[in-house]
Residue frames as a rotation matrix with the C-alpha (Angstrom) as fourth column:
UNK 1
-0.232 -0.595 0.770 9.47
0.959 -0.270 0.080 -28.40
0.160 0.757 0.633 1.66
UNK 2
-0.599 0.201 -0.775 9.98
0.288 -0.849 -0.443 -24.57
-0.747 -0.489 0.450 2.22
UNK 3
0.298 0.760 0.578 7.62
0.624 0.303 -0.720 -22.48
-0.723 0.575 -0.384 0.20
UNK 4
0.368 -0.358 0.858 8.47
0.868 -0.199 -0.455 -20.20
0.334 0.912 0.237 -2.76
UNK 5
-0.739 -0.672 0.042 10.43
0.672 -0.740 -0.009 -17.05
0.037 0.022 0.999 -2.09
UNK 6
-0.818 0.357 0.451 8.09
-0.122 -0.874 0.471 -14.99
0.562 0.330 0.759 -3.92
UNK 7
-0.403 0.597 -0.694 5.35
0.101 0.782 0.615 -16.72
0.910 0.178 -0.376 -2.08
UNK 8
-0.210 -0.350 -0.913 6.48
0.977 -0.099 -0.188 -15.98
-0.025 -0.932 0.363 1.18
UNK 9
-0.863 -0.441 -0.247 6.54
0.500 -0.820 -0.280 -12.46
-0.079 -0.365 0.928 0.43
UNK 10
-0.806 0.364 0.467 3.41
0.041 -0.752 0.658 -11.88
0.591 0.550 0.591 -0.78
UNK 11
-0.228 0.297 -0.927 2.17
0.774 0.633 0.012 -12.94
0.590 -0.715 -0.374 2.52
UNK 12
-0.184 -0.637 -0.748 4.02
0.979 -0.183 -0.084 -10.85
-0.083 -0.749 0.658 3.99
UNK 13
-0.991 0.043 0.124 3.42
-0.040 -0.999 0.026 -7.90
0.124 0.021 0.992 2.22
UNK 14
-0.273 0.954 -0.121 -0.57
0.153 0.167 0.974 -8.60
0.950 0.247 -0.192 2.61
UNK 15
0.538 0.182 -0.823 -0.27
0.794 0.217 0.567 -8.80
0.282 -0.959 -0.028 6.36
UNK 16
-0.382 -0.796 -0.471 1.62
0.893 -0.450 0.036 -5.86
-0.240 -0.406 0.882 6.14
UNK 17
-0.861 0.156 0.483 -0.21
0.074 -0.903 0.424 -3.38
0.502 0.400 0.766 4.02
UNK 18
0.385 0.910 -0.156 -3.71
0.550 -0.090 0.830 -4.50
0.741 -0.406 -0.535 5.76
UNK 19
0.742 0.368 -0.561 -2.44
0.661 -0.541 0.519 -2.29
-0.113 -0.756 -0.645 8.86
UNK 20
-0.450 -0.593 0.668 -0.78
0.709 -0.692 -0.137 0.79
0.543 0.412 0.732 7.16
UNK 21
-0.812 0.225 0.539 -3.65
-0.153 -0.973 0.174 2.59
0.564 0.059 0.824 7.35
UNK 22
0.297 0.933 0.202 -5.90
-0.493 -0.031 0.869 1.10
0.818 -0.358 0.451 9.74
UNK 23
-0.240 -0.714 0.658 -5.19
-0.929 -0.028 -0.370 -0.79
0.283 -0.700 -0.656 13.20
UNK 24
0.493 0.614 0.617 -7.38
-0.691 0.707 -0.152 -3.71
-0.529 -0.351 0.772 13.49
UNK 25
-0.306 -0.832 0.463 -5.20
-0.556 0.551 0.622 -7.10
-0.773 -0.067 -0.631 12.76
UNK 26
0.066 0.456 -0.888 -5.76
-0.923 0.366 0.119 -9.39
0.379 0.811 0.445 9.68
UNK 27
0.141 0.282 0.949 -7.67
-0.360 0.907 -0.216 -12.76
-0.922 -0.311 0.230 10.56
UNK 28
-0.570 -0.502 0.651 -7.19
-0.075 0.820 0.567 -15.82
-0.818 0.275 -0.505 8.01
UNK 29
0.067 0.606 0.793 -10.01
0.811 0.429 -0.397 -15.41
-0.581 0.670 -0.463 6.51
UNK 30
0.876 -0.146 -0.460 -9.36
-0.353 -0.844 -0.404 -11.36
-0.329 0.517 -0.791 5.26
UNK 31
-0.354 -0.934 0.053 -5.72
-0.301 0.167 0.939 -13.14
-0.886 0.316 -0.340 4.39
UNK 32
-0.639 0.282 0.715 -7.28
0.623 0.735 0.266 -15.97
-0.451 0.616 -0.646 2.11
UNK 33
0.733 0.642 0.224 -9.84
0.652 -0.571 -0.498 -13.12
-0.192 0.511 -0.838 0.46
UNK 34
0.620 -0.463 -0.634 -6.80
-0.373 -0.884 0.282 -10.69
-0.691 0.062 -0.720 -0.14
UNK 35
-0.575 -0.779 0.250 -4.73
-0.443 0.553 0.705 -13.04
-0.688 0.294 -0.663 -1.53
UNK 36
0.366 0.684 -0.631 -8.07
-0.913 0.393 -0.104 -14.85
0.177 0.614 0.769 -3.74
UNK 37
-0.693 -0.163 -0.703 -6.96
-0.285 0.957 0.060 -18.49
0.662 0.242 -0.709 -2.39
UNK 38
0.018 0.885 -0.465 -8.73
-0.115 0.463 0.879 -20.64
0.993 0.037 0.110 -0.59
UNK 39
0.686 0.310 0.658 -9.24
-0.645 -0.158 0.748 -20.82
0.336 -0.937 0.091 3.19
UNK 40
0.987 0.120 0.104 -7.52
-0.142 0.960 0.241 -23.92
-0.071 -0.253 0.965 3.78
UNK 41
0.504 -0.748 0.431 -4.56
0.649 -0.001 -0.761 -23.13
0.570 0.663 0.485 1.50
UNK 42
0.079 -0.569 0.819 -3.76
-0.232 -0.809 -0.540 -19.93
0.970 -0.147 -0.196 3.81
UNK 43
0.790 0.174 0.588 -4.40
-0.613 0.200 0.764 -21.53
0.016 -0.964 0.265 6.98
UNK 44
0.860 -0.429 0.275 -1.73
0.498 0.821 -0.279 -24.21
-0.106 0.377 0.920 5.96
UNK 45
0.096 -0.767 0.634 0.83
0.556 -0.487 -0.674 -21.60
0.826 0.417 0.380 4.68
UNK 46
0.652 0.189 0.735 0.43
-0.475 -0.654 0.589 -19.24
0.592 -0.733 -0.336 8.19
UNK 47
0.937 -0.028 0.349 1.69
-0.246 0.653 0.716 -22.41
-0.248 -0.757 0.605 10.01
UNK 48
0.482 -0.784 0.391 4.47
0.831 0.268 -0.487 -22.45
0.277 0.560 0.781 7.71
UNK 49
0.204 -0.606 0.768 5.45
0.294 -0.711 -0.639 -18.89
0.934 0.356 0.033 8.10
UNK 50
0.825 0.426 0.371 4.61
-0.406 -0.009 0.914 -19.50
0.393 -0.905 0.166 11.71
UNK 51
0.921 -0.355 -0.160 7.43
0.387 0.875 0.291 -22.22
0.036 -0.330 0.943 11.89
UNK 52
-0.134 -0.891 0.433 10.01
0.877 -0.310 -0.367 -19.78
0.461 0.331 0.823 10.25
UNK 53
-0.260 -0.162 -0.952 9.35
0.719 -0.690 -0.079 -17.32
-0.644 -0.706 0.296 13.03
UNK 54
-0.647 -0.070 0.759 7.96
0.669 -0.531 0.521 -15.09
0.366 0.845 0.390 10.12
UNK 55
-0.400 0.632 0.664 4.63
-0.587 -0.733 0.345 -14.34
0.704 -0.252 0.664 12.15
UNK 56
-0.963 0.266 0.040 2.12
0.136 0.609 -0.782 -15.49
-0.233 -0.747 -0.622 15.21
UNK 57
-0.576 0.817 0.025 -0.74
-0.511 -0.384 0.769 -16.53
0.638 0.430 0.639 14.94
UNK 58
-0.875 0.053 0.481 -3.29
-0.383 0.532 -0.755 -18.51
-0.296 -0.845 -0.446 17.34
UNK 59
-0.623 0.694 0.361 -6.19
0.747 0.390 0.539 -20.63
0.233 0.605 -0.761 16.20
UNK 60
0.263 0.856 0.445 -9.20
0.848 -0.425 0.316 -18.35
0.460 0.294 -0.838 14.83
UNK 61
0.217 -0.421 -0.881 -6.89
0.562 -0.684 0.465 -15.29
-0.799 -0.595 0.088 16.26
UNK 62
0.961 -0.183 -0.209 -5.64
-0.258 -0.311 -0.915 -12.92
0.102 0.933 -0.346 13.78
UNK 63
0.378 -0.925 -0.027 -1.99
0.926 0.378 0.009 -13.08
0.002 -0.028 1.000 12.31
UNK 64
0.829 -0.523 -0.196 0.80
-0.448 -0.833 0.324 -10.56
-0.333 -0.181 -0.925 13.04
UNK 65
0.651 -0.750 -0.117 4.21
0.060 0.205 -0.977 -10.33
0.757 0.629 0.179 11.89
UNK 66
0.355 -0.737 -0.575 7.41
0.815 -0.057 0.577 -10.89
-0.458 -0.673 0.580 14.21
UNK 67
0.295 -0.732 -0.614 10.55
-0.779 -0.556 0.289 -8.33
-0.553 0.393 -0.735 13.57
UNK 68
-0.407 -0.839 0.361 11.63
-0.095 0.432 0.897 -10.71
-0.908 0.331 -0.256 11.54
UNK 69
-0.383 0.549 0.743 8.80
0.770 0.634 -0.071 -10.58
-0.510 0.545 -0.665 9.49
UNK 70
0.624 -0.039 -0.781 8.47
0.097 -0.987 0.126 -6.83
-0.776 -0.154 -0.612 9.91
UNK 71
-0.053 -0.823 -0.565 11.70
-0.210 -0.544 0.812 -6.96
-0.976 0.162 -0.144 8.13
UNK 72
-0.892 -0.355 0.280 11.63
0.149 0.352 0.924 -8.89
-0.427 0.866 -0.261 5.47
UNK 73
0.045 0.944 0.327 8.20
0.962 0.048 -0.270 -7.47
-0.271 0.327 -0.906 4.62
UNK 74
0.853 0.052 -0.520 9.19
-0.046 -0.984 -0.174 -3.78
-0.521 0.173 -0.836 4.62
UNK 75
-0.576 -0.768 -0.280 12.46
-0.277 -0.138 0.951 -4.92
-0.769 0.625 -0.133 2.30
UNK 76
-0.260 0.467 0.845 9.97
0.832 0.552 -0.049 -6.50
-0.490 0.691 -0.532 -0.05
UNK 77
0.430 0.903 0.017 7.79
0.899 -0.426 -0.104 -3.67
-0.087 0.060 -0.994 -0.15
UNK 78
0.233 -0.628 -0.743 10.63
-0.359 -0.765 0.534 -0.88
-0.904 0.142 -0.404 -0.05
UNK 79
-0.726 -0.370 0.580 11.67
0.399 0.460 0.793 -3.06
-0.561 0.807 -0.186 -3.75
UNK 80
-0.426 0.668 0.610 8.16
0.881 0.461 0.110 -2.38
-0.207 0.584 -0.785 -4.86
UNK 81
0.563 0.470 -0.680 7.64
0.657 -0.753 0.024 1.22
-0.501 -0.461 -0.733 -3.87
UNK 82
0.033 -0.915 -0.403 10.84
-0.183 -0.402 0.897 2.22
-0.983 0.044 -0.180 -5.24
UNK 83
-0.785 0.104 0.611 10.30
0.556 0.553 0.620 0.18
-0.274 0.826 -0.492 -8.69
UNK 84
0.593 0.714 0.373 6.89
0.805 -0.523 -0.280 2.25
-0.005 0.467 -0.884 -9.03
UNK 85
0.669 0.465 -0.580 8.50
0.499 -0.859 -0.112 5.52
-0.550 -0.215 -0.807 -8.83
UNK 86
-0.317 -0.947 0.058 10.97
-0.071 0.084 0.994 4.81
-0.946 0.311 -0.094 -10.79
UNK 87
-0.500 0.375 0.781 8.67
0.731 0.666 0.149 3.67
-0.464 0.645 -0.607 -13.12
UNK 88
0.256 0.885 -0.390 6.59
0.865 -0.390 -0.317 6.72
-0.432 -0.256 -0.865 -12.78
UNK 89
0.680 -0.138 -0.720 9.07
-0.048 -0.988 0.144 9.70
-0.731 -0.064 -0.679 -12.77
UNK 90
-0.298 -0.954 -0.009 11.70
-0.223 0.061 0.973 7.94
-0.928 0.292 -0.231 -15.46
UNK 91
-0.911 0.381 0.158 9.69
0.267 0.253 0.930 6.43
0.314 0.889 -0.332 -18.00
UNK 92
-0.871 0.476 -0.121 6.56
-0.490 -0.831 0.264 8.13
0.025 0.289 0.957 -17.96
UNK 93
-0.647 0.684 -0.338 4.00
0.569 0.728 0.383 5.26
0.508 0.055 -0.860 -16.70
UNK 94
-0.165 0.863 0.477 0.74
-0.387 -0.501 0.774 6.65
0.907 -0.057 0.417 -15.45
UNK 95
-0.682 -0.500 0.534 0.37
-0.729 0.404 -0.552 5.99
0.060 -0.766 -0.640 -11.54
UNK 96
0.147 0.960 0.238 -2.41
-0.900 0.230 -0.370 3.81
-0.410 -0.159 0.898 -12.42
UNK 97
0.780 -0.172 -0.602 -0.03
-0.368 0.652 -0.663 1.13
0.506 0.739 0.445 -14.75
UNK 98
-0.061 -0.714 0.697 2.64
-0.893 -0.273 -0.358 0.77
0.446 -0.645 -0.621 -11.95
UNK 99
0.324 0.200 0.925 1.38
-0.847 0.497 0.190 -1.94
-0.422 -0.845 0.330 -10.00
UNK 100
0.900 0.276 0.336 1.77
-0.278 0.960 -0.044 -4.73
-0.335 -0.054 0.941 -11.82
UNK 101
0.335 -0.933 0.131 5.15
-0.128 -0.183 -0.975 -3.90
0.933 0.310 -0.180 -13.31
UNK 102
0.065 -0.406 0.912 6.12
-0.924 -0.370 -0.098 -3.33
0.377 -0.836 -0.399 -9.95
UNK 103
0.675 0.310 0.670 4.48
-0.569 0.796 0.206 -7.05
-0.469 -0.520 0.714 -8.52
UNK 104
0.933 -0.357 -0.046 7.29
0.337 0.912 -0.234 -8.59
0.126 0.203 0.971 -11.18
UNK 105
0.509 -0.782 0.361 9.81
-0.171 -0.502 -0.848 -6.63
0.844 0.370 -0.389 -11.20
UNK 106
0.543 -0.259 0.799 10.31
-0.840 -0.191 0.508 -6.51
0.021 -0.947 -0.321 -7.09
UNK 107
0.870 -0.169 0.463 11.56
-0.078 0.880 0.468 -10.35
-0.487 -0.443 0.753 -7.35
UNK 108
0.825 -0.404 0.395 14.07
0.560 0.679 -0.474 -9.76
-0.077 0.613 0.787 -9.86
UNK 109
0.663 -0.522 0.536 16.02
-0.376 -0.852 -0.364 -6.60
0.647 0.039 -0.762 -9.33
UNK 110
0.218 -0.626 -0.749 19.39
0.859 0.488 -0.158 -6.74
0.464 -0.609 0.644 -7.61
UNK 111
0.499 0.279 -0.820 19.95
0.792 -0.530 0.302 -5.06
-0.351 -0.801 -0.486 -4.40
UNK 112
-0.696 -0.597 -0.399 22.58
0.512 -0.802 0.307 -3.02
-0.504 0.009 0.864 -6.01
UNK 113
-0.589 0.543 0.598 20.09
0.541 -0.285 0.791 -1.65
0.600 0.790 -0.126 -8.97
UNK 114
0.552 0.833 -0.038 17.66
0.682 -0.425 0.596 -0.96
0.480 -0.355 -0.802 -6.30
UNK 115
0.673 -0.124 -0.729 20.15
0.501 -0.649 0.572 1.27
-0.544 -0.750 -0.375 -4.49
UNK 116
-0.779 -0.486 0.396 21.09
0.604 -0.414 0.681 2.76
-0.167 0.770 0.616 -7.56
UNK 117
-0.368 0.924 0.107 17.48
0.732 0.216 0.646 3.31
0.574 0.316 -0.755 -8.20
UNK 118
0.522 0.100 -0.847 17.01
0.822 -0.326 0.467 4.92
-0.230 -0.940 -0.252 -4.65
UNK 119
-0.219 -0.478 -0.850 20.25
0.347 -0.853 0.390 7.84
-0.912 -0.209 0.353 -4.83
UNK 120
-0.673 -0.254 0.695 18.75
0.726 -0.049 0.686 8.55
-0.140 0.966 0.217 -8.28
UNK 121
0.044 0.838 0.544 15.32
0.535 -0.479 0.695 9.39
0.843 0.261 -0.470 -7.53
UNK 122
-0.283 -0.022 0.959 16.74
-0.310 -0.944 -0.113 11.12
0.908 -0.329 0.260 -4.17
UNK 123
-0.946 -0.108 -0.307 15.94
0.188 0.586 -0.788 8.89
0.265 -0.803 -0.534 -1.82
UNK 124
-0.374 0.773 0.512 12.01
-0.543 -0.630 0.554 9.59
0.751 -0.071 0.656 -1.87
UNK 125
-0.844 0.143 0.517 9.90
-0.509 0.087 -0.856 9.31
-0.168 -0.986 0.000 1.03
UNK 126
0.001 1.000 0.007 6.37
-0.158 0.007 -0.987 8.30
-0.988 -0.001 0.158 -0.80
UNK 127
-0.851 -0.062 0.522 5.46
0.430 0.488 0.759 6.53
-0.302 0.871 -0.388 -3.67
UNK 128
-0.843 0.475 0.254 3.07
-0.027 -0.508 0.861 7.60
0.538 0.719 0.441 -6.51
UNK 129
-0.069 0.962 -0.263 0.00
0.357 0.270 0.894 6.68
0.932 -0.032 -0.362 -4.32
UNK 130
0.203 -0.121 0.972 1.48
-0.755 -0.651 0.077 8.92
0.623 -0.749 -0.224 -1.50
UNK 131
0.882 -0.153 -0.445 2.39
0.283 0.928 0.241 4.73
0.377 -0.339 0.862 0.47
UNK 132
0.662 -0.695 0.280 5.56
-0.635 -0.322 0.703 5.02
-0.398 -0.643 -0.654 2.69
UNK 133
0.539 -0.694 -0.478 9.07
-0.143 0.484 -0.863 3.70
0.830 0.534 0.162 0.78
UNK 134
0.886 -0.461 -0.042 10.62
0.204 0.308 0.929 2.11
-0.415 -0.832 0.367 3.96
UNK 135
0.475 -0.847 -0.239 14.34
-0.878 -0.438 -0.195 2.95
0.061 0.303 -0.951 4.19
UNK 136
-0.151 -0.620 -0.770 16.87
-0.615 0.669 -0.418 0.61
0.774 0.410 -0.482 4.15
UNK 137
-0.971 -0.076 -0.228 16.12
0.134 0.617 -0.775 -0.41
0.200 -0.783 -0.589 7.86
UNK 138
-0.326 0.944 0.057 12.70
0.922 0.304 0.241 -1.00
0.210 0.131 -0.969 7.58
UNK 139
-0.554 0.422 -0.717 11.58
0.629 -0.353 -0.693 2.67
-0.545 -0.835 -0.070 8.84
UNK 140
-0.171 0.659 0.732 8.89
0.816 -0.321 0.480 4.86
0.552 0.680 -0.483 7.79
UNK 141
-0.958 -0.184 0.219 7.81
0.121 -0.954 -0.275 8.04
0.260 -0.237 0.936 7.93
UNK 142
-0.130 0.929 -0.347 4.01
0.984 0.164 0.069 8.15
0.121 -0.333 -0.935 9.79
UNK 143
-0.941 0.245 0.235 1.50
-0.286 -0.945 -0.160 11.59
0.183 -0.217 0.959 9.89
UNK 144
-0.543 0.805 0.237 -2.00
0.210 0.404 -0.890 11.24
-0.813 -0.434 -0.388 11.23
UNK 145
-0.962 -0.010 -0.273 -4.57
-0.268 0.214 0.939 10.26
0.049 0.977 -0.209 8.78
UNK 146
-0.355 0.852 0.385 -8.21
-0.227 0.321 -0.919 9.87
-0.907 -0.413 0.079 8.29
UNK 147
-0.673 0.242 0.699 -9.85
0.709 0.480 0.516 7.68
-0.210 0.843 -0.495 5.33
UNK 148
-0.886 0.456 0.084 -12.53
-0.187 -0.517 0.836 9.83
0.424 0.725 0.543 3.56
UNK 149
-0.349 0.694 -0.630 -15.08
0.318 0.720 0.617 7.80
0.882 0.015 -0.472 4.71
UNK 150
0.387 0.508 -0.770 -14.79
0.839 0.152 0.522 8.84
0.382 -0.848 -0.367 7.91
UNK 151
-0.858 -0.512 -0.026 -13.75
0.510 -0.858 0.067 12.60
-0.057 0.044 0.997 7.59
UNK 152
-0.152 0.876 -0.457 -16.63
0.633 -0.269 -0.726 14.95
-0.759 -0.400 -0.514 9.18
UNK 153
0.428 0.254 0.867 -18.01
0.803 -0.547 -0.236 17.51
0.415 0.797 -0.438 6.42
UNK 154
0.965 -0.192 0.180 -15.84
-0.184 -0.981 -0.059 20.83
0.188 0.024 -0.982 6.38
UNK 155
0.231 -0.938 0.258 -12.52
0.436 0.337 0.835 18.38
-0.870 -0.081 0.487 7.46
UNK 156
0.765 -0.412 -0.495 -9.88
-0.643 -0.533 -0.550 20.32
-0.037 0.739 -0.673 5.72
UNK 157
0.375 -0.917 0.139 -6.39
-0.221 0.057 0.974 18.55
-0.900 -0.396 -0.182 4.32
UNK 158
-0.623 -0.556 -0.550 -3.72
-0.781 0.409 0.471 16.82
-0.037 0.723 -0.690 1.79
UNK 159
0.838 0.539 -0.085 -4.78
-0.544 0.815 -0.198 14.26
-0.038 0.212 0.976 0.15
UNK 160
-0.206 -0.953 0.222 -1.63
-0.805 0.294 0.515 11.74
-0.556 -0.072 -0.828 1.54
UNK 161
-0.774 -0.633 -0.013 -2.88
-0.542 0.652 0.531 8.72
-0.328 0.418 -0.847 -0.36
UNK 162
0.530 0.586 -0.613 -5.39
-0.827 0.516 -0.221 6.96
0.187 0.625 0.758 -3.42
UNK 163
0.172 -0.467 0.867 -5.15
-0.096 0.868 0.487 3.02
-0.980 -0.167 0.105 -2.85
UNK 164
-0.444 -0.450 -0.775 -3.50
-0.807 -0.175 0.564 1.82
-0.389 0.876 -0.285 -5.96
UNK 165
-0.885 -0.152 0.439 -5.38
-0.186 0.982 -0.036 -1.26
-0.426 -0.113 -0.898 -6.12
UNK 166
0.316 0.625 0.714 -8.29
0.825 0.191 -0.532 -0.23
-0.469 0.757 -0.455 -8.98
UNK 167
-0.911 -0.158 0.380 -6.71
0.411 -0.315 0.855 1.40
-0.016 0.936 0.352 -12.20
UNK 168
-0.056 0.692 0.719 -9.92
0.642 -0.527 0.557 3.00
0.764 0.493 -0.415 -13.32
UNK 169
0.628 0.446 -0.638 -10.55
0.768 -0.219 0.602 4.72
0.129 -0.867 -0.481 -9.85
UNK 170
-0.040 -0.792 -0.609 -7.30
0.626 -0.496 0.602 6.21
-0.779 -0.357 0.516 -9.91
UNK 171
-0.651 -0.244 0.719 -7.63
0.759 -0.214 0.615 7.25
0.004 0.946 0.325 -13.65
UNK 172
-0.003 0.906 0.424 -10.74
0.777 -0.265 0.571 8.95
0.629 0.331 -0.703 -12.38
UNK 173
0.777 0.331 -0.535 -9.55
0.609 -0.607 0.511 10.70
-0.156 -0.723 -0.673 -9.63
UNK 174
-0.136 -0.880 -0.455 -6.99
0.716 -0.405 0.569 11.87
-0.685 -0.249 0.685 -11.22
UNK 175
-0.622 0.289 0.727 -9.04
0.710 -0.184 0.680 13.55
0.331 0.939 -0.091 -14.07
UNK 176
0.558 0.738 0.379 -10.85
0.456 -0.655 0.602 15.44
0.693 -0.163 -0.702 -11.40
UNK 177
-0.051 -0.872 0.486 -7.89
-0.007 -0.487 -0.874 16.35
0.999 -0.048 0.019 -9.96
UNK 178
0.753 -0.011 0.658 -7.66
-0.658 0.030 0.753 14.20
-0.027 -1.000 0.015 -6.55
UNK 179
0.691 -0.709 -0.142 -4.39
0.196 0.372 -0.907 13.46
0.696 0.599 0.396 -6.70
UNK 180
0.454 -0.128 -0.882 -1.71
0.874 0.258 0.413 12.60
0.175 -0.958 0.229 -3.91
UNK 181
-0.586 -0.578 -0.569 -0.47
0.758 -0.639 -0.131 16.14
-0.288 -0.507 0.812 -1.69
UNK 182
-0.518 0.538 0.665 -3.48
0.007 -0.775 0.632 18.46
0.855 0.332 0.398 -3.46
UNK 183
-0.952 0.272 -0.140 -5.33
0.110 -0.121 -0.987 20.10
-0.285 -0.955 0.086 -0.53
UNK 184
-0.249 0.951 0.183 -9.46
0.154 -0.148 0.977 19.83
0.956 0.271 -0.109 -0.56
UNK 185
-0.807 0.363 0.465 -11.89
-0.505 -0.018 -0.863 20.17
-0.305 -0.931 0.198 1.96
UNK 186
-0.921 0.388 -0.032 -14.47
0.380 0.915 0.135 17.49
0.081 0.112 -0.990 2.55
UNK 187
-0.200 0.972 0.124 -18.81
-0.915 -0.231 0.331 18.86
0.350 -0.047 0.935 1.31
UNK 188
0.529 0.614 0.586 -19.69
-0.707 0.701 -0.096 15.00
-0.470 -0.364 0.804 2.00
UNK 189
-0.012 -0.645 0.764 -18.67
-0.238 0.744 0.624 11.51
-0.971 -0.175 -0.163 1.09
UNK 190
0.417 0.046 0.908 -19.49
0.862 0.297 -0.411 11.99
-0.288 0.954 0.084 -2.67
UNK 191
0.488 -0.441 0.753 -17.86
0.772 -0.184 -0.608 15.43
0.407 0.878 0.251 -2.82
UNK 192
0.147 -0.971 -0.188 -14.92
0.989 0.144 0.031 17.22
-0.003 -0.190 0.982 -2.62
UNK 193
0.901 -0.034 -0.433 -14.09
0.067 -0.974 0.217 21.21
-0.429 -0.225 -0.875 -2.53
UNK 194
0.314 -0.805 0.504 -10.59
0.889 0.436 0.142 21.60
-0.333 0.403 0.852 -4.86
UNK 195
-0.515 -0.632 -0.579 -8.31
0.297 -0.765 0.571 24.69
-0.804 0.122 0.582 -6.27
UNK 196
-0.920 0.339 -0.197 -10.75
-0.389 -0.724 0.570 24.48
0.051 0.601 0.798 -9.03
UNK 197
-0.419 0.908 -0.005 -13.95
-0.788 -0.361 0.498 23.85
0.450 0.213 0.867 -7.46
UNK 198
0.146 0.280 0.949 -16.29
-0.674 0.730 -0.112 21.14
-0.724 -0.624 0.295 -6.25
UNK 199
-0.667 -0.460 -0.586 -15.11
-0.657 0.734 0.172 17.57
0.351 0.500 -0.792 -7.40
UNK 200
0.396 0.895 -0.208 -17.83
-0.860 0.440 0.257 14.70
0.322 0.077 0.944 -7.89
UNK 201
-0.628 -0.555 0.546 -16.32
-0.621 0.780 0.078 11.62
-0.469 -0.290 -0.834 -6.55
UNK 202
-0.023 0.400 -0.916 -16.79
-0.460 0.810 0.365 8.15
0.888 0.429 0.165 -8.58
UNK 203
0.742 0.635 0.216 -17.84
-0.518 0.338 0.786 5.33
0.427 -0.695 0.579 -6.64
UNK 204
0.751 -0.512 -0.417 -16.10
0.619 0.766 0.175 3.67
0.230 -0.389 0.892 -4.28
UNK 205
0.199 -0.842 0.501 -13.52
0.349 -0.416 -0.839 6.45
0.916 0.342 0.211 -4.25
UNK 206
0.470 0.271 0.840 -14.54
-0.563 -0.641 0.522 7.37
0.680 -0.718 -0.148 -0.22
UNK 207
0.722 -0.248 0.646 -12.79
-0.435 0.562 0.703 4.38
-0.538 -0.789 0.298 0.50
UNK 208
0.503 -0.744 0.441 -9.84
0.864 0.443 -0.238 4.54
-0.018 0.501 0.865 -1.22
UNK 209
0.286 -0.410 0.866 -8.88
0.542 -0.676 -0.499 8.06
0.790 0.613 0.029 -0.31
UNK 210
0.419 -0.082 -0.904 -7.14
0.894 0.212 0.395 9.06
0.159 -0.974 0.162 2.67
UNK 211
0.496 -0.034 0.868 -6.61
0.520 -0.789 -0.328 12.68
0.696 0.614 -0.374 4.27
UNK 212
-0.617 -0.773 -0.148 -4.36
0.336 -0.088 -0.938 14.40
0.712 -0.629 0.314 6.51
UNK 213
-0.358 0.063 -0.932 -5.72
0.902 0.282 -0.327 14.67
0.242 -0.957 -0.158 10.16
């Protein structure tokens, strides 16, 4: 039996966001720990999405997406990107309350709505968390990038993107005003230079904050 729809996609988009912003392939086991199931369960389901030409994978190899999987992962994920900023710039959600609205909403919208959605908000390029909104044919817009973490002291740039994936983190960095397209320069992994001054960084926040090149 095939597996859910929604199921499928959230594969897909998992194996997709893990190399946005880094290059190194997702193995089964970073799948099954992204996803909170169980090892067994995701190894099982690979082979499935394997069969439907969705992705390759070889035993204990990592998994990759075909173009076919490409696609239907960057249409998911264009649904969801598009749904947050909508969410964001129309009704007044905080970019920290987005996500999960977004995680139901993507399965239920119709294509027209979303491309209603789209020539409303202008066709944006970048969702609230600064993430690429694939276009209709899967493309994206790409600028060189370097995580925080690993940005030498005095690295000047934009801040192109906060992961969206802890609510408090964001709430905090947005109270010290590190927020996506503001320009800082980098004193050390706990703090920041800004338009007004030096910004403490909360924890965890060096690896969840990525800066232009």
């Amino acid at each position: 039996m095939a597996p859910p729809s929604a199921v499928v996609d959230d594969y897909l988009k998992a194996i997709y966001h893990h190399t946005e912003w880094q290059d190194r392939q997702i193995t089964p086991s970073q799948l099954a720990s992204e996803l909170g199931l169980a090892p067994s369960s995701v190894t099982e389901m690979v082979q499935k999405l394997a069969a439907q030409g969705l992705v390759t994978h070889r035993p204990y190899g990592p998994v990759t997406l075909t173009e076919a999987g490409r696609k239907r992962a960057s249409g998911i994920i264009r649904r969801h990107r598009l749904i947050e900023t909508w969410l964001v710039r129309e009704f007044g959600y905080g970019w920290d309350e987005v996500h999960d609205e977004a995680e139901v909403l993507e399965h239920t919208i119709s294509d027209r709505l979303l491309e209603g959605i789209d020539e409303r908000l202008g066709r944006p390029r970048f969702d609230p968390h600064g993430d690429a909104i694939p276009d209709a044919e899967g493309r994206v817009e790409r600028v060189r990038f370097v995580l925080l973490a690993h940005a030498a002291p005095g690295h000047e740039g934009r801040v192109l993107r906060v992961s969206d994936r802890d609510a408090p983190l964001l709430r905090h960095l947005e109270e010290r005003g590190v927020e996506v397209g503001a320009t800082v320069r980098v004193v050390s992994r706990e703090i920041l230079d800004g338009d007004s001054g030096s910004i403490a960084l909360p924890e965890g926040a060096a690896s969840a904050v990525w800066l232009s090149a």
